[in-house]
N, C-alpha and C positions, 0 to 999 in steps of 0.2 A: 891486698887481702880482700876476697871477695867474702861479704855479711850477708848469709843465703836467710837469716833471718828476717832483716832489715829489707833486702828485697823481694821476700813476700809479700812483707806487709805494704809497701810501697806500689809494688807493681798490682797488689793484688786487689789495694783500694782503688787503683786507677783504672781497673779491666770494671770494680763492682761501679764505679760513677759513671763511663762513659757505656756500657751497656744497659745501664737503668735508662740514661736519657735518648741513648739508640729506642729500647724499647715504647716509652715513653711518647717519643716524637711520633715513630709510627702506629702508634693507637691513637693520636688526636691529627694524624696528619688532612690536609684539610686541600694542598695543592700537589701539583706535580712539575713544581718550575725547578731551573735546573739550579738555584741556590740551594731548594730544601735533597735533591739528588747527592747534590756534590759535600754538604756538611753531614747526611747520615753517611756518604763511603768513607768520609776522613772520620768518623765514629768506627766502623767496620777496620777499617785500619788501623787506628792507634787499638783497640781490643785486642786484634790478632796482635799487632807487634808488643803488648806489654804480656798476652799470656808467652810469646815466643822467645823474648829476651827471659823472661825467667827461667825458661826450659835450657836458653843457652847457659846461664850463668849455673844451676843446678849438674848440666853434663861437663861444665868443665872439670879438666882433667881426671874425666873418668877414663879407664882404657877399655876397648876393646873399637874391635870395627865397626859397629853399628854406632856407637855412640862419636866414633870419627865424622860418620857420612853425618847424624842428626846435629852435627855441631859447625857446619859445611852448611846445613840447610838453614841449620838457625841462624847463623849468623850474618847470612846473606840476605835473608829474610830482614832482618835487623840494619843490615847498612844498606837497607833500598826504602827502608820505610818514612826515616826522617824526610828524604827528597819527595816521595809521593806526598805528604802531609804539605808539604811548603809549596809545590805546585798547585794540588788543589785547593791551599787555603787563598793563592792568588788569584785563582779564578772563582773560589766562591765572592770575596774581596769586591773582581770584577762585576761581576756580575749584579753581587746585591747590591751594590751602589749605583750603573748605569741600566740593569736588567736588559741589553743589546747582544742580540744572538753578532749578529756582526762585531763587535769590539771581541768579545769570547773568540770567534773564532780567531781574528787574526793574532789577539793576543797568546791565546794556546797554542801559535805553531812556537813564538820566540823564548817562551817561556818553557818551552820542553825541551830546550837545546842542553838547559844543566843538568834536568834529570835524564838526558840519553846519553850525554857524557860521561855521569856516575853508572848506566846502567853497564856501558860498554867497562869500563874501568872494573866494576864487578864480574864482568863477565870474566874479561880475563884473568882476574884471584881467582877464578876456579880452575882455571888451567897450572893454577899450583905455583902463580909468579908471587902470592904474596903480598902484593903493593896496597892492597886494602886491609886483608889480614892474615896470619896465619895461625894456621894449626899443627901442633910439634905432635911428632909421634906419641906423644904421651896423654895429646889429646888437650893440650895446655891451649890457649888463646891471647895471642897477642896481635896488637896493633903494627899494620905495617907503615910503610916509610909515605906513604900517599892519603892514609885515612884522613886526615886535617881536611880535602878536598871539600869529602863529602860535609863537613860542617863547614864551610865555608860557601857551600851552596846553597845550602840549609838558608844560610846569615841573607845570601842575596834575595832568598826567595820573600823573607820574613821585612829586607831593605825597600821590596819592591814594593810589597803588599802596603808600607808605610807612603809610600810615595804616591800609589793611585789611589789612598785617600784624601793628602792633601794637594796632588794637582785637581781632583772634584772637587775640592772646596775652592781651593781660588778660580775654579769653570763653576761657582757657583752653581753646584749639585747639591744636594741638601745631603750630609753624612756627616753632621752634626751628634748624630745619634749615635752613629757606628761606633764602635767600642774597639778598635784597632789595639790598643796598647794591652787591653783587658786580654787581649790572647798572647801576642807578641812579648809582652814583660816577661810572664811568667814561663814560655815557652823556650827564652833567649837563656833566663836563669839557670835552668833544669839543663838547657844542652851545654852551658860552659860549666856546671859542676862536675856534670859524668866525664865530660871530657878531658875537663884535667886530672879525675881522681875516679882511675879506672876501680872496677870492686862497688860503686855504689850505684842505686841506679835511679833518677830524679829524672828524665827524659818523660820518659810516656805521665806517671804521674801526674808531672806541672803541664801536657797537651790537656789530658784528663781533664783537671780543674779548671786550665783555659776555656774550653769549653764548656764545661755546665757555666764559666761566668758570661762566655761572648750570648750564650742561650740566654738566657736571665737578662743583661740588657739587650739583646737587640727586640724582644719582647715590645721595647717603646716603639720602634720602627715600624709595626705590624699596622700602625695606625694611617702609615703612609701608604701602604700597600691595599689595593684593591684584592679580597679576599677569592673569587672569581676567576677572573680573568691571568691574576698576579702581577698585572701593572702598579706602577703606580696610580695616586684616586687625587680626588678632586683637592683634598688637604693639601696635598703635594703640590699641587697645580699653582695655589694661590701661593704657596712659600717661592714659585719658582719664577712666579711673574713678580713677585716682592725684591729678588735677586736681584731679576732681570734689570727692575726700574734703578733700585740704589745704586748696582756697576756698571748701567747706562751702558749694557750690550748691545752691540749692533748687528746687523745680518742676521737678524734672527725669525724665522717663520715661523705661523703658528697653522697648520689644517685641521681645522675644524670636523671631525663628520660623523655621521649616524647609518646603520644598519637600516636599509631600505625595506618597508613593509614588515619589520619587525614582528610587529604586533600580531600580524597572519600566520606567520611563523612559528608563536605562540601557542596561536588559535589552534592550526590545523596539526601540527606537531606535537605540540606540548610542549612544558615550560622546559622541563629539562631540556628536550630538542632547542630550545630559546637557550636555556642556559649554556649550552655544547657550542651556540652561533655566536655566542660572546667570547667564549675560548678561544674559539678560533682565530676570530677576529682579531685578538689582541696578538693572537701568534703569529698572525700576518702583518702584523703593523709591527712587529718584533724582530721579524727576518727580514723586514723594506726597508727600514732605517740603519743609519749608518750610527759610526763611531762615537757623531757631535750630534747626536738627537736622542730623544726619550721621547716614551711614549705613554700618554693615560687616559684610565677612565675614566672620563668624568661622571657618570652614573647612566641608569640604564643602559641605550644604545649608542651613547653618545662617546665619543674619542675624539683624544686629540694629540696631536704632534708640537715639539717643538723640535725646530732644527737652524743650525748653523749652518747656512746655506751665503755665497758668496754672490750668488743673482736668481733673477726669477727662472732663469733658464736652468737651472739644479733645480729649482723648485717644483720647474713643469715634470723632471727626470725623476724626481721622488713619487709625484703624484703616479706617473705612470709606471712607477716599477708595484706601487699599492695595488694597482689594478691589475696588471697582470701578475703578480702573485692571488689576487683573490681569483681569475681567473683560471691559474693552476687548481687551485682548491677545489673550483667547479667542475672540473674537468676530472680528475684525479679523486674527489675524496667519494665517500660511499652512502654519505649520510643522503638522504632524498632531500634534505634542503638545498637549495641555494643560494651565494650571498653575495649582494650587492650594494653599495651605498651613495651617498650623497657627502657633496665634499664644499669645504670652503675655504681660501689661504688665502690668510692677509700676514704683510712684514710689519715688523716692529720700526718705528720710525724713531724711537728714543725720545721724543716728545714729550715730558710728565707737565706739561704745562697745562694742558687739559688732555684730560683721561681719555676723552671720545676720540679723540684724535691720536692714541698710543697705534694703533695697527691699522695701519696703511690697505684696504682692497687689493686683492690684486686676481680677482677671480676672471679679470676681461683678460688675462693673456693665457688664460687656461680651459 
């Protein structure tokens, strides 16, 4: 028995919450990294899917032909949307915890293989096989013999996103803060009530409210994040070197380095143009590093890498992949500046016996 009253008000608080903090976000937006891109699309999505599920659940069993194709459209609309939210919530997941253009991508190709399996599975319900849903002449909607899939995709997407934030906490990443459950809980809730008890509709709502809550804490995190650049900042740095010394890591390198003649940069361009060379910068230390590295600012021009690296000879291959992407930049980009820097990398020797002695030089083999 579907409650067309019950899911207005349901659906209808959860288009007014996650559209105020859509709005909201983008009048104080401040960056343009791909965590704050990827959490306003998954706002843009669950909005359309909770005004769209309403629409479907109002044209059920209504007759006529137009209301057959807009219940086709809705509904499709509606069983592709749970898997777009649980893809993107994994790579946003990814992403704000290691912020690695490299981990993003390779993890985007593996984790799109369930949502290209539901999207093909949908494709073919529209060829009128049914296995996702159907539509009875009469315009009625039922569940076919396959729909479970796509909540069971849902489940893995929501199992993964739990998983890469506690294998970062035992790689000693700082995501202490991250609020993982604060989305996950109430999101797992909302998709096993509608799905066992078709007629009501608690899905997009408990997304809705997951969200204004993951917003509201990860607010604490903002303190670890370099406002600029969207690195992580120097606070970070010391939690990571804290880590590093208590789990007695090894193979770990640290490079050191600064924007060459910065300051002239400044001078002759302007700050802004200063401030555009810092962006940059960190965008290039963002696409150099790999899977097991992060990257930050320590303040002004000053960055730094750590990386999991297995010898100096990786170490020399990272230094040189830094440099020739800045020198893509020079080459390719349009700004009149150009950027160059100054580098230093010493390995972590494990040593807390005395501090002066934690990182090993190693700038004679480079």
């Amino acid at each position: 028995m579907i409650n067309i009253p019950e899911i207005l008000v349901a659906n209808g608080t959860g288009a007014f919450l996650v559209l105020f903090l859509l709005l909201y976000r983008i009048r104080i937006a401040q960056t343009n990294q791909f965590d704050e891109k990827a959490y306003n699309f998954m706002l843009i999505v669950t909005f359309i899917a909770t005004i769209n599920e309403t629409l479907s659940f109002i044209i059920d069993a209504r007759p006529g032909f137009i209301f057959h194709i807009l219940q086709y459209i809705s509904n499709t609309i509606s069983s592709a949307s749970s898997g777009i939210i649980g893809y993107c919530w994994c790579l946003f997941v990814e992403y704000h915890i290691h912020r690695n253009f490299e981990r993003i991508k390779k993890k985007s190709r593996i984790l799109a293989i369930p949502l290209i399996i539901a999207t093909i599975l949908i494709i073919i319900n529209l060829l009128g096989t049914g296995i996702i849903f159907d539509i009875s002449k009469e315009n009625v909607y039922t569940r076919g013999p396959m729909n479970f899939i796509l909540y069971i995709f849902v489940f893995v997407y929501y199992i993964e996103s739990i998983y890469t934030v506690h294998k970062a906490k035992y790689d000693s990443i700082l995501v202490e803060f991250f609020p993982i459950y604060y989305f996950i809980i109430p999101c797992m809730i909302g998709t096993m009530i509608q799905g066992f008890f078709f007629g009501v509709s608690t899905i997009w709502l408990c997304v809705a409210i997951a969200f204004i809550i993951v917003y509201i804490e990860i607010q604490i995190s903002i303190s670890f994040i370099d406002d600029l650049s969207g690195l992580y900042n120097r606070k970070y740095m010391n939690h990571y070197l804290n880590k590093l010394q208590s789990n007695k890591t090894k193979h770990v390198y640290g490079f050191l380095m600064d924007i060459n003649e910065f300051k002239a940069i400044n001078d002759t361009y302007g700050h802004l143009k200063g401030d555009h060379a810092l962006i940059e910068f960190g965008r290039i230390l963002q696409h150099s590093i790999d899977k097991d590295s992060v990257a930050i600012r320590m303040g002004g021009d000053e960055f730094v890498i750590f990386a999991k690296l297995q010898s100096d000879t990786e170490a020399v291959k990272l230094k040189k992949r830094i440099e020739n992407n800045v020198r893509q930049f020079n080459i390719h980009s349009k700004e009149p500046l150009h950027l160059s820097f100054s580098i230093g990398i010493a390995k972590y020797n494990g040593n807390m016996r005395h501090h002066q002695h934690v990182w090993v030089n190693v700038n004679q083999i480079v």
